[in-house]
Structures are given as structure tokens and as C-alpha cells.
N, C-alpha and C positions, 0 to 999 in steps of 0.2 A: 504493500500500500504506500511506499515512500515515495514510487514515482508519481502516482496519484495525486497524492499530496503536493510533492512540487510543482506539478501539471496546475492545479487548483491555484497553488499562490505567483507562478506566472500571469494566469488570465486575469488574476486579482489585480497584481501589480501594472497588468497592461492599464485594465479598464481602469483602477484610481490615477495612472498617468496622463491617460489620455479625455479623463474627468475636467483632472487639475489643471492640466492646457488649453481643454476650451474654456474652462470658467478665466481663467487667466486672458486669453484670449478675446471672450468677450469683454472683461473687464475692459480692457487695453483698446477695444474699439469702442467701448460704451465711451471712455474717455476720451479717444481723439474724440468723438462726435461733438462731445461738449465743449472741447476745446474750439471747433468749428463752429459750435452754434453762439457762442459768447461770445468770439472775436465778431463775427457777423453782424449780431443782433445788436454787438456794442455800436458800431461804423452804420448800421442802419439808423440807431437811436440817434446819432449825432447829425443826421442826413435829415432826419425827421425833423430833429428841434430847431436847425437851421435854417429848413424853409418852413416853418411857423414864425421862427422868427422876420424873417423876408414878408411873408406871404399870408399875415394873418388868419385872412378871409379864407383860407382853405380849409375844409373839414379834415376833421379827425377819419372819418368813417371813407373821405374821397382816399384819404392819403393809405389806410388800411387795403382797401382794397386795390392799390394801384400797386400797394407792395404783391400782395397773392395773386394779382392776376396773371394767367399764364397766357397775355397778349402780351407780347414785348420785341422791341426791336431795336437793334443795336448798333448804333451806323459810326462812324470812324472818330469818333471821339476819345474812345479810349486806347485805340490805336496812334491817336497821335503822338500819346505819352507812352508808347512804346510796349502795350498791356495787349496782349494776343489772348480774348475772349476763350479762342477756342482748346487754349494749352496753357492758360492761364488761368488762376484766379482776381478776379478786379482787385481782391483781398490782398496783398504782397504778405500779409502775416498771415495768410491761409497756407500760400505757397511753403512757407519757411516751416509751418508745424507741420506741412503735407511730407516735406522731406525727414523731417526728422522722427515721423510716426513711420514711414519707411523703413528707415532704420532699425528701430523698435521692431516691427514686423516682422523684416530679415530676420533678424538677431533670433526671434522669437523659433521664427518657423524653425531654423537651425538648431535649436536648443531643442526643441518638441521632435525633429528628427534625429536627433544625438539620442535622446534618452527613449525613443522607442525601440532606436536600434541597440539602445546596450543593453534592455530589458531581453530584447531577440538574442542578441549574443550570448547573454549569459545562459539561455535558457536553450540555445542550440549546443555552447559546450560541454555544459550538463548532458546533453546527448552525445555528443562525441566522446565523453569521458563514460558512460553505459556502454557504446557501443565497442571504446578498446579495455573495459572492465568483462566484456562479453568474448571476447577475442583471448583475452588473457587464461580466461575460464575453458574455451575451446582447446587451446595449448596444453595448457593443464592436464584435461584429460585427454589430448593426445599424447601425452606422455605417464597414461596412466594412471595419475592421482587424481581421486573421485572423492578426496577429501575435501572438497568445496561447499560454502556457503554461500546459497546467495539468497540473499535477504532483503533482499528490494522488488520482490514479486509484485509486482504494478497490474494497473487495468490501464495505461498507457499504449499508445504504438508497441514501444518497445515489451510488453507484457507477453505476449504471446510465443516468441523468441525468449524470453526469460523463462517463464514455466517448462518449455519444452525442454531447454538445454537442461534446468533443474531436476525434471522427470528420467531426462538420457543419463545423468549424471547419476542418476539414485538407482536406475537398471542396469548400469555400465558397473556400479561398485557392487549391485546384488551379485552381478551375474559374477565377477572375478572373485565376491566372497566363496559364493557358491561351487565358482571351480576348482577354488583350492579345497573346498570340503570335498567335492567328488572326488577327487584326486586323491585323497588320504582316504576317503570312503571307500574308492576302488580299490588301491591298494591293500587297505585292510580285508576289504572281501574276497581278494585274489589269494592272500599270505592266507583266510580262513579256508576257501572253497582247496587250497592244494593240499591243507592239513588234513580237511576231512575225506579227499580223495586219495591220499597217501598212504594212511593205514590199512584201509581197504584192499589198495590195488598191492601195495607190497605185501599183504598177508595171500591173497588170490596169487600172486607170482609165485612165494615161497613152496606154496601148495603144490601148485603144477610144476613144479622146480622137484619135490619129492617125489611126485607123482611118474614124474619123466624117470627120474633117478633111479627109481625103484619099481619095475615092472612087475617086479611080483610081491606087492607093500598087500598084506593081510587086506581081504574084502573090508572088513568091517572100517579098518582106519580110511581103507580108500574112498568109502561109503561116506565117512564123515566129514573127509578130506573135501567132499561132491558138494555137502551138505553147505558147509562152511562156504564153500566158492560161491555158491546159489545165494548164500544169505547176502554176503559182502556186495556181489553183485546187482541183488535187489537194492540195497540199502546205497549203491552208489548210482542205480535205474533213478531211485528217488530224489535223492540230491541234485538232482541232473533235471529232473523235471517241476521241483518244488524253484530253483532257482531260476529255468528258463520261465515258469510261472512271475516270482517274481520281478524280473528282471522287464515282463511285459507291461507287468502292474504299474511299472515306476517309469517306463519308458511311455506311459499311457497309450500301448497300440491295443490293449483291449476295448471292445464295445461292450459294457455291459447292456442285457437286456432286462430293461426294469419294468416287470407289471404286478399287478397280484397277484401273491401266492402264502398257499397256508400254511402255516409256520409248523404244526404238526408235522405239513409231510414232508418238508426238508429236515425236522429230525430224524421221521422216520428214515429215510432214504439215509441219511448220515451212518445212521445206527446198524442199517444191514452194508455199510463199506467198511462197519471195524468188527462185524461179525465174527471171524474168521479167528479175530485177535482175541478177543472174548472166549471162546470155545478155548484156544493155548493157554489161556491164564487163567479158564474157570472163574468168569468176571461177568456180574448178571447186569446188565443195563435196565431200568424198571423208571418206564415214562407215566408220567402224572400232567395230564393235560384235561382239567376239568373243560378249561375254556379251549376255544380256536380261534387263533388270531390268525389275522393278516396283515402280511408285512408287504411292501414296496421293493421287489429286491430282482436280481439277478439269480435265478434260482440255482443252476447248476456254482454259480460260486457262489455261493452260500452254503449249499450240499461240503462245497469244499473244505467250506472255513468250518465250519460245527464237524465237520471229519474229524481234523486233525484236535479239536478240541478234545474230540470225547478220545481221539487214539491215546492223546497225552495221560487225559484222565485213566483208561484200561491201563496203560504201560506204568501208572504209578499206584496201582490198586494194589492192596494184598490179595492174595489168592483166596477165592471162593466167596467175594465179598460184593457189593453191590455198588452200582454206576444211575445216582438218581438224578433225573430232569424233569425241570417243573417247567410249567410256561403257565404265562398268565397275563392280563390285559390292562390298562386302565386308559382314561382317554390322552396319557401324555405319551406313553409309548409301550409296545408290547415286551416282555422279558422271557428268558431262556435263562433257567437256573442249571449247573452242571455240577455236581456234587460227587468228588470220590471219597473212598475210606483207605486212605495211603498211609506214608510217612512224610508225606505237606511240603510244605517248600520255606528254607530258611530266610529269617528274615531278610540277611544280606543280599539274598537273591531274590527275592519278590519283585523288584523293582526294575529288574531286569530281563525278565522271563519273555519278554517282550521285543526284545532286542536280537538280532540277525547274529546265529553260530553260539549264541549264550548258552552255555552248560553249566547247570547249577551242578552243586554238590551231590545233590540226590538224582542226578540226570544216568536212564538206563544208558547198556554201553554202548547201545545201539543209535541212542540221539544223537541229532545234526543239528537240532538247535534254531529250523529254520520254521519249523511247521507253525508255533503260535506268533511267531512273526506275517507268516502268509495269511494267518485266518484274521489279524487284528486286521492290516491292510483292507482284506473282501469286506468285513466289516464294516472300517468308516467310511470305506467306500460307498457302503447302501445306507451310509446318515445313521449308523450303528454304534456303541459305545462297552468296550468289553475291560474288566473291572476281577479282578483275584481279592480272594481273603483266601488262609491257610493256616494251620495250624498243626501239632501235632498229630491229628486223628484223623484227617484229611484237608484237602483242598476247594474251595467254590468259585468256579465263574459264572460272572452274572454279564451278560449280555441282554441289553437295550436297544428294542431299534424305535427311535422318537417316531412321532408323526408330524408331518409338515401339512 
């Protein structure tokens, strides 16, 4: 608003200048006038009393109107005394205050043209000095530093070119903030994703490395030997597609498809994809759904995210124990409660569980660490909100999705 403001006391200081010069002005010819009309009216009065005196007999009222009349004619008499009617005044003292109200005049008009133009100057180089304030700022960050202030954001000319460069300045520092965290983001996800491929694939190597070595290695070890490769394998299938998943999340080239759909049956659907897992750990999942909500959501990624929730839940259950979820409604938003009976998750780690490769303490050996990272994602994705309590006799997620 600074330039605003100085816009404002420009037009100010134009209009009280150019105020103060016509009043001046006028004054200055209200006074020649009177100067004209006194020297006149004095040489009339003395022209008058003269021939009253001569001419007694003449009326006051003949002599009046012989003055105002606009019949009159002028024949060489006052040319003989050297008085040119047409470029003179018959007045000789009219002439001498005509020149020197001239004068005056000049002088005048010069002084009213000096100070309108310094009022313009000053008010042009105040632009010139924004527009290489503006130049300096462009430099700047062409050389990178998006450490700028500018603070004279105007509704002037120059305003619109100010916000922008302000705007470019504030996206130019996000986007270099942002690249150095991708950068230490990537590399850190690089330094993670090689660790958790590493142990995998160098244990499936060793294996087939025995395996080669030892052509007649007892069925039984070579069974397990089979077993072992199979799992590592899955578990590195997974890693491999839980990451190209998120990797799409965050690159935003998925299209979620958002319509209605009932929150019962993406549990259910969830619940028969960690089936499998359930039946190995003797883990009984038992849904409690008095109500049916509907949720606004992408369903197959939704099915996603409540997968890996309840796998985490089974994978930290004790054996033969149960996996409860509740759902339930109200008019601010529907909820998904997830309840196992484990060994919980330490305080230190609570806060983290959420976070891409994190392995708490209590994390099986088979965790990557990436899965409740991918379900939080699909979640706020669908305007969702997912929330851990834990304690020593198990763990709870509460999942929220608002309504808009």
C-alpha cells in the first residue's frame, strides 16, 4: 500500500499547487485590474471636473453617459502627440503598469511551470527508483537468493509487476526449498529401499548358492531352502509394488475414482485379502457394524488402505486371539475402529508408525515398514483422518472419513 499512498499524496500535492497558483493568479489579475481601473477612473474624474468647470451648463447625466457610450470616434488628435490609439493606451500610466504586470505574469507563469514540473519529477523518480528496486530484485533471484522482501505491494501501475515478481519469488524459494528436501528425501528412500532389498536378495542368493553346491543337500533342507526363497521373494514382489504404488500417489498420476460406496463392504473385501494371514496365525477378525455408512471414496484404494491396516493388526496379534472393527456414523463423519490384542506399540514409536521404512521395536521380521505409510496416504487422500492409541494389551486405529 506504500505506493498507493505516495500515488495519493502526489495528486494531493499536484491539485493544492495548482489551487495555490490560480488563487495567486487570480489575485494578481484581480489586482492589475484595479490598478487599471483607479489610474482611469482617477484621469476620467479630473477630465470631468475640468469641463464642469469650463462648461457649467453641462449635465451631470449628458457627461455620464457620453462617458459609457459605445459611439465614439477618434480622429488625429491624439496622434499628434505621438499616442497610437490602436497599440497604445491614451493612459501613458496604463502602459507602464501594462509592462510591468507582464512581468509579474512571466515571472508567474515560470514559477507555476517550475513547480509543477518538480512535483512530476519527483514523482517520476520515485518510479524510476521502483522500477531499478525491481531490476535489483530480478538479479537477485537470478542469482538465486529468494531471500527478498518487498514491501511496497501497491494498487499503482507498478503493482501488478510487484505482486507477481513477489509471488515468482515465494514459488522460486518453495520450489529450491522443496528440492533440497527431495533430494535428501530421495536419497534417504534409495539408502532405505536397497537395505530392505539387500537382505532378501543376499539371503535368496546364499540359498541357491547351497543349493547349486550341493546337489544332493537332504529333500527336507532343500524343501525349506524352496520355502525360504518363495517367502523372501514375495516379501521383495511386495516392496516392489507397495513402493511403485506409492511412488504414483506422490507423483499424483493416479485418478482416483470417487463415488458412493458402503463402508461395510470395503471392510469386508479388506478382511477376505488378509484371510489367508488369519488362518497362519489362528487370528479371528469379528466385524461389528450395527450401522452402514457411506463414504465418498475410491473404493479399490480404500480396499487397499484398510488391507494393510488390518495385515499390520493380524501380524501383531497373539495367536488365537481376536481382530475387532467397529464402524459407526454420526453427521460429522463416519469411523472405522481397528482393534488388536498384541504386545502394542512403544511409546517412542507411536509417533512414527506412520512414516516411510519405520520399524518399531516390536516390528515382525518380515516388515518393510511401508504399508501404514501407503494406507494413511489413500486415506487423506479420500478427506480421511487415521489416529493410533496402544498400549500394552493391544493397539487401536480409528479412522475418520468427514463429510463435506
Amino acid at each position: 500500500m506504500k505506493n498507493k499512498t505516495q500515488l495519493k499524496q502526489y495528486v494531493i500535492s499536484i491539485l493544492i499547487v495548482s489551487i495555490c497558483l490560480f488563487a495567486s493568479f487570480l489575485a494578481l489579475n484581480i489586482y492589475e485590474y484595479r490598478c487599471y481601473t483607479k489610474n482611469f477612473n482617477g484621469k476620467i474624474g479630473a477630465i470631468v471636473n475640468a469641463v464642469k468647470d469650463k462648461y457649467p451648463d453641462v449635465a451631470d447625466k449628458e457627461l455620464i453617459m457620453l462617458i459609457n457610450s459605445d459611439d465614439f470616434e477618434i480622429d488625429d488628435f491624439f496622434i499628434r502627440y505621438g499616442i497610437d490609439t490602436d497599440q497604445q493606451s491614451i493612459l501613458l500610466n496604463n502602459d507602464k503598469n501594462h509592462h510591468t504586470f507582464l512581468v509579474f505574469d512571466s515571472l508567474f507563469l515560470v514559477l507555476s511551470i517550475v513547480a509543477l514540473m518538480a512535483v512530476f519529477i519527483r514523482y517520476d523518480r520515485r518510479k524510476e527508483n521502483d522500477i531499478r528496486e525491481i531490476v535489483k530484485y530480478l538479479e537477485q533471484i537470478n542469482k538465486k537468493n529468494y531471500e527478498l522482501q518487498i514491501d511496497s505491494i501497491s494498487e499503482d501501475e507498478l503493482s501488478v509487476l510487484k505482486n507477481e515478481i513477489y509471488k515468482t519469488t515465494v514459488m522460486l524459494k518453495e520450489a529450491a526449498e522443496n528440492s533440497d528436501k527431495d533430494k535428501i528425501n530421495l536419497k534417504r528412500s534409495l539408502e532405505d529401499i536397497s537395505h530392505q532389498l539387500k537382505t532378501p536378495l543376499t539371503s535368496i542368493l546364499v540359498m541357491l548358492d547351497n543349493m547349486i553346491e550341493d546337489p544332493d543337500m537332504d529333500i527336507d533342507i532343500r524343501n525349506d531352502f524352496v520355502r525360504d526363497i518363495k517367502r523372501n521373494a514375495v516379501n521383495i514382489n511386495f516392496l516392489v509394488q507397495t513402493l511403485l504404488k506409492l511412488s504414483k500417489l506422490d507423483a499424483n498420476t493416479i485418478r482416483f475414482t470417487k463415488k458412493e460406496n458402503a463402508l461395510r463392504s470395503i471392510v469386508e473385501e479388506s478382511i477376505i485379502n488378509v484371510s489367508t494371514i488369519c488362518d497362519l496365525r489362528n487370528v479371528e477378525i469379528e466385524l461389528n457394524a450395527k450401522e452402514d455408512p457411506v463414504i465418498i471414496c475410491d473404493f479399490k484404494w480404500q480396499v487397499e488402505a484398510i488391507t494393510n491396516i488390518l495385515k499390520n493388526a493380524v501380524d501383531h496379534s497373539t495367536d488365537h486371539s481376536k481382530v475387532l472393527i467397529d464402524l459407526s456414523d454420526n453427521h460429522v463423519y463416519s469411523m472405522i475402529e481397528i482393534v488388536d490384542h498384541g504386545e502394542g506399540i512403544s511409546k517412542k514409536d507411536i509417533s512414527h508408525i506412520f512414516e516411510r521404512f519405520y520399524k518399531g521395536e516390536n516390528a515382525t521380521p518380515d516388515s518393510i515398514g511401508i504399508g501404514l505409510a501407503l494406507a494413511k496416504t489413500i486415506i487423506e487422500e479420500d478427506q480421511g483422518t487415521i489416529s493410533v492409541e496402544s498400549d500394552k494389551t493391544g493397539t487401536k486405529f480409528t479412522i475418520k472419513y468427514f463429510k463435506i
